[in-house]
DOMAR-193804 format. One line per 4 residues: their letters; for each residue x, y, z of C-alpha. Coordinates in pm, whole numbers, plus 50000, padded with zeros to 5 digits. Layout:
! residues N
A> X:Y:Z; ...
This chain:
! residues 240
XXXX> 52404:13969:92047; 52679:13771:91951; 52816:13785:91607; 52908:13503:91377
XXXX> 53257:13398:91243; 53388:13475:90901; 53538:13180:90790; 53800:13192:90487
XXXX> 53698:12818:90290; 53944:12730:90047; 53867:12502:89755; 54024:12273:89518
XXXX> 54251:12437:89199; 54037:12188:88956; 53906:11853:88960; 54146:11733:89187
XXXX> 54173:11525:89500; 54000:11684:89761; 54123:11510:90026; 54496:11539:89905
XXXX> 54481:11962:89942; 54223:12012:90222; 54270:11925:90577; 53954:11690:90745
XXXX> 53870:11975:90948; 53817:12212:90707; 53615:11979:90521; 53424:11931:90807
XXXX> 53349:12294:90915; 53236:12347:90547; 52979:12066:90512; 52822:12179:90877
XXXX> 52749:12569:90728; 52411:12655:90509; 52494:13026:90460; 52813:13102:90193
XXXX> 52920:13428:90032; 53044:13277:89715; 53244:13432:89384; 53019:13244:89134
XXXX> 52661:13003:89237; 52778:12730:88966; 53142:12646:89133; 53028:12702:89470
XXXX> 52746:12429:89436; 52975:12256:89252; 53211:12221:89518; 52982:12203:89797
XXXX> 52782:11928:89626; 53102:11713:89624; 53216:11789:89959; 52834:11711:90047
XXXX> 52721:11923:90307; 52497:11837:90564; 52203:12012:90431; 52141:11943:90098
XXXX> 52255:12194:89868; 51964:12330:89685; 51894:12471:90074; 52158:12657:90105
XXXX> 52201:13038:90121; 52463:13153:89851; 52527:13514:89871; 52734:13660:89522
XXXX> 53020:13868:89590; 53245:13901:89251; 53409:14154:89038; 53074:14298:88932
XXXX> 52941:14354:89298; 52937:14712:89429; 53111:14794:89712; 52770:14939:89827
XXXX> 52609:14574:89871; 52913:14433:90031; 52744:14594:90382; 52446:14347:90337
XXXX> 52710:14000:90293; 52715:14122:90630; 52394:14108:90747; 52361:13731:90870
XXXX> 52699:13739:91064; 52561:14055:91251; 52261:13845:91310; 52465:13596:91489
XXXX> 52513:13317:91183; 52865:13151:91085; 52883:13185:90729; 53169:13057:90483
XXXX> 53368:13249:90197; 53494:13090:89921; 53687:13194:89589; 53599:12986:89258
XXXX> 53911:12846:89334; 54215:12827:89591; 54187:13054:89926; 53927:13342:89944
XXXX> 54109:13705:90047; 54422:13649:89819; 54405:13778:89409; 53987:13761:89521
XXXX> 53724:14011:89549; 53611:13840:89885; 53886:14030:90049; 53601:14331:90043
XXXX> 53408:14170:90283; 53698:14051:90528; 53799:14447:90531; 53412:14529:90654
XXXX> 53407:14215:90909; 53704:14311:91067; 53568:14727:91103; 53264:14617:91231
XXXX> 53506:14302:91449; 53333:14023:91333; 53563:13687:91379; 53726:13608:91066
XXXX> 53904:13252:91069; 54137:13162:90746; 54168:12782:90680; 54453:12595:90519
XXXX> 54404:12532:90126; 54590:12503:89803; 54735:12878:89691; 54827:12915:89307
XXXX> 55031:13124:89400; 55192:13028:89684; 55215:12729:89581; 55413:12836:89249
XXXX> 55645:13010:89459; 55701:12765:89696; 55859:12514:89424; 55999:12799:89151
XXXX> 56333:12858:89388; 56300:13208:89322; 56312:13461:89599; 56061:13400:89873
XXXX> 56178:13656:90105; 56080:13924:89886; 55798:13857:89609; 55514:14065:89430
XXXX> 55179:13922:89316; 55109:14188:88992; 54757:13992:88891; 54705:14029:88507
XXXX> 54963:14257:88257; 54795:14476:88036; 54628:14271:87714; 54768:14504:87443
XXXX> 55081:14359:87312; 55307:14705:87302; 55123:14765:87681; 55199:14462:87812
XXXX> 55583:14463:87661; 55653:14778:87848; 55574:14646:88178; 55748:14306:88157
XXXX> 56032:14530:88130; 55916:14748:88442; 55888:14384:88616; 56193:14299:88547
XXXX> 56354:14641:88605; 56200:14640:88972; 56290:14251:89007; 56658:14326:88930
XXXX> 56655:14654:89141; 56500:14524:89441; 56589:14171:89448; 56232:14098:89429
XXXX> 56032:13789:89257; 55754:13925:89037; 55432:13722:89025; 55142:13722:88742
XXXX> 54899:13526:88549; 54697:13577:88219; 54374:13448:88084; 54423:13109:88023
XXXX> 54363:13116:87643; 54635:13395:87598; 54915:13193:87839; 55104:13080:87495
XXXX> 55087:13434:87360; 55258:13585:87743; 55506:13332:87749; 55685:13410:87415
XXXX> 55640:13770:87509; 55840:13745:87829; 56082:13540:87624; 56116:13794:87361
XXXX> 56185:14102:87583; 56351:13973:87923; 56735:13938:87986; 56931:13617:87902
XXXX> 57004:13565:88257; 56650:13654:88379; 56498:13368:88580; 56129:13272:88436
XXXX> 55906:12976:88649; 55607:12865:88456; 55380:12670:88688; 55104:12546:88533
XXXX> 54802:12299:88668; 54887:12335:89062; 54812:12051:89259; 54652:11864:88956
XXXX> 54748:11589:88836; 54889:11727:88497; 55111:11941:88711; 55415:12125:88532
XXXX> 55679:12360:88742; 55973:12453:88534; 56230:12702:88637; 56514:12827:88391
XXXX> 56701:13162:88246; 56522:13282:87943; 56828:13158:87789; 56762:12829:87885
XXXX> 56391:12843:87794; 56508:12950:87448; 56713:12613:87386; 56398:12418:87496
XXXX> 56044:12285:87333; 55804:12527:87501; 55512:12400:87680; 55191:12364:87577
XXXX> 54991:12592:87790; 54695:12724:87623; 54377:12713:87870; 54583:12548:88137
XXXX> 54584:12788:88486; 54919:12915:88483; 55121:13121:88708; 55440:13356:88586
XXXX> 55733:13398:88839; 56045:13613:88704; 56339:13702:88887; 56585:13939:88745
XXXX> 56986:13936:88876; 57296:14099:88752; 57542:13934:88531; 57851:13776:88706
């Protein structure tokens, strides 16, 4: 029997423009599936219900694969693609597979060589690092720094230690209610010369990407950030 294809369905950063971050065709190819593997039933139905799908939502097969699913399960996501069906991944937000625990189940389809097709889609990350001017040769995506304050202080300064040592932007991102709280920590223990982008609300329409030295950000009104998606880029470099 044939197997079905994985395919990798990005979605929108917020309550954007659809049409302004995904391509026709990927639209299309979502609206023709009924069987998803999905990070949470609310966004996903959310999402599809907007895009509206061929067969009306409430028919659907939504499959939950998140932080609290056991890499036991993940074998069953499997089943219907197996069984010959296409079925669609999808993050709560942005492209499945990157900073996502969908990436699980791409691993098993491609051991057991099931088809797995990525579509173009807005990245929060990629995105951020695409307009921060920071090093894109050579870049790190940490995910969250530790929540206790003395924790989390000590490895802004490993960042920024490896940054300056290996030439190497340093990616991460906090819970949106404690963004204030990480950006006046990175201001109080980074270097002077240490390049910080803040990129908050990708591809929204309240959009901020700011790039400066920590001295810089010092002389400057902060933004306002709490709850907003943001993304942290710092790259260290030696004095000159």
């Amino acid at each position: 029997m044939k197997f079905g294809t994985l395919y990798l369905i990005p979605v929108t950063l917020g309550d954007d423009n659809i049409s302004k971050v995904l391509p026709a065709d990927v639209l299309s190819l979502a609206q023709q599936l009924d069987t998803f593997v999905v990070e949470s039933e609310k966004s996903a139905r959310h999402f599809l219900s907007t895009i509206k799908t061929i067969k009306p939502v409430r028919e659907l097969t939504l499959n939950l694969l998140n932080e609290h699913t056991e890499d036991k399960d993940v074998a069953g996501l499997l089943a219907p693609l197996l069984a010959g069906k296409d079925v669609g991944l999808m993050s709560d937000a942005g492209c499945p597979g990157i900073a996502d625990p969908g990436a699980k189940l791409v691993e098993l389809a491609h051991q057991k060589g099931v088809r797995v097709v990525p579509f173009v889609g807005p990245s929060s990350i990629v995105l951020s690092l695409m307009a921060s001017g920071l090093n894109g040769q050579q870049f790190a995506f940490l995910g969250y720094l530790p929540i206790d304050k003395a924790l989390r202080n000590q490895k802004l300064k490993e960042i920024e230690k490896r940054s300056l040592s290996h030439k190497e932007t340093q990616l991460f991102i906090e819970t949106p209610y404690r963004n204030q709280h990480m950006l006046e920590a990175i201001l109080a223990v980074c270097q002077a010369n240490t390049r910080l982008c803040v990129a908050c609300d990708i591809s929204l329409s309240t959009e901020m990407i700011i790039t400066r030295t920590i001295a810089s950000w010092k002389k400057n009104p902060l933004p306002e950030l709490h709850k907003r998606p943001t993304v942290f880029l710092l790259l260290a470099e030696f004095l000159t």
